[in-house]
N, C-alpha and C positions, 0 to 999 in steps of 0.2 A: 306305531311301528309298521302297521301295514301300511301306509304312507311312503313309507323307506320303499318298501318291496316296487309299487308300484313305480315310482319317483328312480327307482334304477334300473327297471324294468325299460321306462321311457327312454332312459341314458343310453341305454345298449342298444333302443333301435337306433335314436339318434345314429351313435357311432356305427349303427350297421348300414343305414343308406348311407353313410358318407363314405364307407369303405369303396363305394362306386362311381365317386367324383376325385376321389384319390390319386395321389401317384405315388409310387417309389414307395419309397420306404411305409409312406404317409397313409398304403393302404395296410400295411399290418398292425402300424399302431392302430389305427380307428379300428382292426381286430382284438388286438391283445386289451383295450378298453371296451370294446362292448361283452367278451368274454369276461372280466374281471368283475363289471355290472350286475352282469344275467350269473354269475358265483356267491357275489354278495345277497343280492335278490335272493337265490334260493336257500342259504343259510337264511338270511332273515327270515324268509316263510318257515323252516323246517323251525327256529326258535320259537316262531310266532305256531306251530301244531298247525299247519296248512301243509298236509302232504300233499294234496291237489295240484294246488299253487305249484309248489315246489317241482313239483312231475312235470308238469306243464312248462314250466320257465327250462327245466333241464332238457326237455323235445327240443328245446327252444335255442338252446345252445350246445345243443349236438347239431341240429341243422345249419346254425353258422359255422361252425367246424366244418362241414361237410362242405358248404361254399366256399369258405375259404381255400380249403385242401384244394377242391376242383378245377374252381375257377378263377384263381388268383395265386397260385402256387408255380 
């Protein structure tokens, strides 16, 4: 299962550099799926007893929140 965590962890950057090749509408989706990624991820670390993990992936997507709000909003 730690596999999953990482394997959506990858997903979400994916969709976060492509939120910057984006247009229209097409950069909120590739937000609202790298958020959805970097949610699953950290449930699956917090199932998996990786509070670490889990804190970490969450820095992780509070800071795409914050780009997004910034500089794409």
């Amino acid at each position: 299962m730690r596999e999953d965590v990482q394997r959506l962890e990858a997903l979400a950057e994916k969709y976060y550099d492509a939120m910057y090749d984006a247009r229209g509408r097409e950069v909120k989706e590739c937000y609202e799926d790298a958020c959805g990624c970097l949610i699953q991820a950290i449930d699956a670390a917090k199932q998996l007893g990786l509070a670490d993990e889990a804190e970490r992936l969450d820095k992780r997507l509070r800071h795409i929140i914050g780009v997004y709000t910034h500089q794409f909003r």
